[in-house]
C-alpha positions in Angstrom: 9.2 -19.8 14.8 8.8 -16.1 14.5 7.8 -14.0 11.6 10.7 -12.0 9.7 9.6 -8.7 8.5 11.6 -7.2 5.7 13.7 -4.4 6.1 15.0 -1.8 2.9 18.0 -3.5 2.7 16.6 -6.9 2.7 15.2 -5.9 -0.5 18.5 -4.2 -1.8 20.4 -7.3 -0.9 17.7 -10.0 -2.4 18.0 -7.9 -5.4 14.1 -7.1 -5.4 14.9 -3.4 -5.5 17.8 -1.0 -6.5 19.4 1.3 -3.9 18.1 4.3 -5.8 14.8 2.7 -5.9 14.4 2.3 -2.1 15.8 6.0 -1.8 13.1 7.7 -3.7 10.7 5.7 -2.0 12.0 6.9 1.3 11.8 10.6 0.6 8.3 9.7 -1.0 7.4 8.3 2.9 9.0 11.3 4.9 7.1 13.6 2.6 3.8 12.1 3.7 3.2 11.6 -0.1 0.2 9.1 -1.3 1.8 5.8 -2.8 -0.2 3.0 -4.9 1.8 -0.8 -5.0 0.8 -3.1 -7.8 1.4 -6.0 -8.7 0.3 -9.7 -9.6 -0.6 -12.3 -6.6 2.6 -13.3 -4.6 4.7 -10.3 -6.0 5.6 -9.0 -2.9 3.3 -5.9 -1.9 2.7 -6.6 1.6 7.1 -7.2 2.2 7.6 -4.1 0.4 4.9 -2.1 2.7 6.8 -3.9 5.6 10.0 -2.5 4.0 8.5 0.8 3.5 6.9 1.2 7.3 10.8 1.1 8.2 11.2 4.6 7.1 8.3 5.8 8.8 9.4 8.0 12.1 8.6 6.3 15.4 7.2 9.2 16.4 4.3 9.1 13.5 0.9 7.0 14.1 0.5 4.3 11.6 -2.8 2.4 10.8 -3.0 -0.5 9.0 -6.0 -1.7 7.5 -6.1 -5.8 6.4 -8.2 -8.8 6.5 -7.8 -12.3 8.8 -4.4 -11.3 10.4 -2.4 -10.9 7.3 -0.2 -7.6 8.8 1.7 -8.4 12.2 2.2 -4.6 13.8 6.4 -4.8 14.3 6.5 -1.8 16.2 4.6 0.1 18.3 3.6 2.9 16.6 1.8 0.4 14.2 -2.4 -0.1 14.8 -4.1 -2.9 12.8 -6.9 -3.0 12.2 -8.5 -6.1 11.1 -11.3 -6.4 9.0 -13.4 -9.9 7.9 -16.3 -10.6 6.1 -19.1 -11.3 8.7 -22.9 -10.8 9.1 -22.7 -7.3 8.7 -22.9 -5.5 5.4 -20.0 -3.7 3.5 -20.8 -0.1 4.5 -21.2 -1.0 8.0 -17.8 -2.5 8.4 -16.7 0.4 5.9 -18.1 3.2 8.3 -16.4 0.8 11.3 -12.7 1.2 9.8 -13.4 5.2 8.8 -14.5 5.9 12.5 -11.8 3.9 13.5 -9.2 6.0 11.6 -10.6 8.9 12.1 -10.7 8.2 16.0 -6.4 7.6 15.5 -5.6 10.5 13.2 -2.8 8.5 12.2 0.2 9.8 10.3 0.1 7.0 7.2 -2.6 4.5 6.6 -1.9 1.4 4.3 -4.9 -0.4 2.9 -3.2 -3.9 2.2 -5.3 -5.3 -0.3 -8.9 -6.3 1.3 -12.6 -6.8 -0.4 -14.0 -6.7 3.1 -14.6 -2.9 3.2 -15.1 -0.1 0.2 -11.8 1.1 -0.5 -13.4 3.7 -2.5 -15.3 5.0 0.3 -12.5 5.4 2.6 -10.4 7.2 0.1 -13.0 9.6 -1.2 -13.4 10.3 2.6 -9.7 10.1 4.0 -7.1 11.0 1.0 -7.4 14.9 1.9 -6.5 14.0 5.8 -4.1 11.3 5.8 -1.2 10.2 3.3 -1.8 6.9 2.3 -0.4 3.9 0.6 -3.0 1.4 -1.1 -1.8 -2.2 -2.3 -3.4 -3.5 -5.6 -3.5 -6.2 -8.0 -2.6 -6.0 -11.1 -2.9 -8.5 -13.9 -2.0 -7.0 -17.2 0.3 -4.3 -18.3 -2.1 -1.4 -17.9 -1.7 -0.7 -14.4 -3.6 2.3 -13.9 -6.7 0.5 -15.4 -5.5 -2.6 -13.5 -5.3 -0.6 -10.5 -8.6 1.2 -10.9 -10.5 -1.8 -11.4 -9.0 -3.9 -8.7 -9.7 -1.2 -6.2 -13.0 -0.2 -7.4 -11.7 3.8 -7.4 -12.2 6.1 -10.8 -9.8 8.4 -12.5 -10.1 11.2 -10.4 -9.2 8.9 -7.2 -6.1 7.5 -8.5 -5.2 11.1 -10.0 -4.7 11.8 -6.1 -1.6 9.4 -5.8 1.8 11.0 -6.2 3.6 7.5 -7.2 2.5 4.0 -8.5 5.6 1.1 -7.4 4.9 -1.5 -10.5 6.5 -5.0 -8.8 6.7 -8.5 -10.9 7.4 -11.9 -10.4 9.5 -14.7 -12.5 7.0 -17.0 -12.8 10.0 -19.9 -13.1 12.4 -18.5 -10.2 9.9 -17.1 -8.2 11.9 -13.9 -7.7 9.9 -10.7 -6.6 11.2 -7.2 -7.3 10.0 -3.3 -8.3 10.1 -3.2 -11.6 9.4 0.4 -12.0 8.4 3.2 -10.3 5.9 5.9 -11.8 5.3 9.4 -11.1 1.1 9.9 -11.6 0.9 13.3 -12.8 -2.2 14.7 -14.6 -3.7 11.0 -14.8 -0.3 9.9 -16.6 2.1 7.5 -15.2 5.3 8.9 -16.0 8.8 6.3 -15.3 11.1 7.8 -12.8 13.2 4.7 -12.2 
């Protein structure tokens, strides 16, 4: 049995996003603009970056960086790279995954949410080169604190993100969708949808 990996209008049709939703978050991807995805456990972050890769030319180098195989590369212009705790310390594997990147010069890299490397570090050192999109948990209501401290990043880090995507779960149904989608302008998050 293979894998299914979600398409845009999977998510229009399952009614976890809104056709205007999906649109901005296209032009958002062909502008090379930095996105952040929060959202509880199970919420769907890693179907909605699947979603979101759709939109991505062919033509653009895409890295994706994940821990113990969790992100199957769906088409070739997609590089994993896979990252698990081992005997080697956090910088090391950090400096591993920054060499690595900067040795692809991809077009987009998406950090799917992993504590085997220092996110921090690889954004303080990547942001200015590459557009990025960053998963993140989120437990409470206050995302950008959520966000902050789930990643490790400060305020002048997540400044450097052009949207936040806010996703939720029904705890009873189970249903996943965006709930919102924030413009982060001047350390605000400001509703666009």
């Amino acid at each position: 049995m293979g894998v299914y990996i979600f398409k845009p209008e999977d998510l229009i049709r399952y009614g976890s996003a809104r056709p205007e939703q999906m649109e901005l978050l296209k032009e958002e991807i062909l502008a090379k603009r930095d996105v952040l995805i929060a959202g509880t456990s199970r919420s769907g972050k890693t179907k909605l970056v699947e979603a979101l890769l759709h939109y991505v030319p062919e033509d653009w180098k895409v890295a994706v960086v994940t821990a113990y195989g969790e992100f199957k590369p769906f088409r070739k212009n997609i590089e994993v790279i896979d990252t698990a705790f081992d005997q080697r310390g956090t910088d090391e594997r950090t400096d591993e995954v920054i060499g690595k990147l900067k040795s692809l010069k991809p077009d987009y890299v998406v950090v799917d949410t992993l504590h085997t490397i220092s996110v921090p570090r690889v954004l303080d050192e990547l942001i200015d080169d590459y557009a990025f999109i960053v998963t993140s948990l989120a437990m409470s209501n206050d995302l950008k604190a959520e966000t902050m401290h789930w990643l490790g990043i400060y305020e002048n880090t997540f400044n450097r993100f052009d949207v936040l995507v806010e996703l939720s779960r029904d705890w009873r149904t189970g249903m996943k969708k965006i709930n919102r989608i924030y413009r982060i302008k001047d350390g605000e998050l400001i509703p666009v949808t």
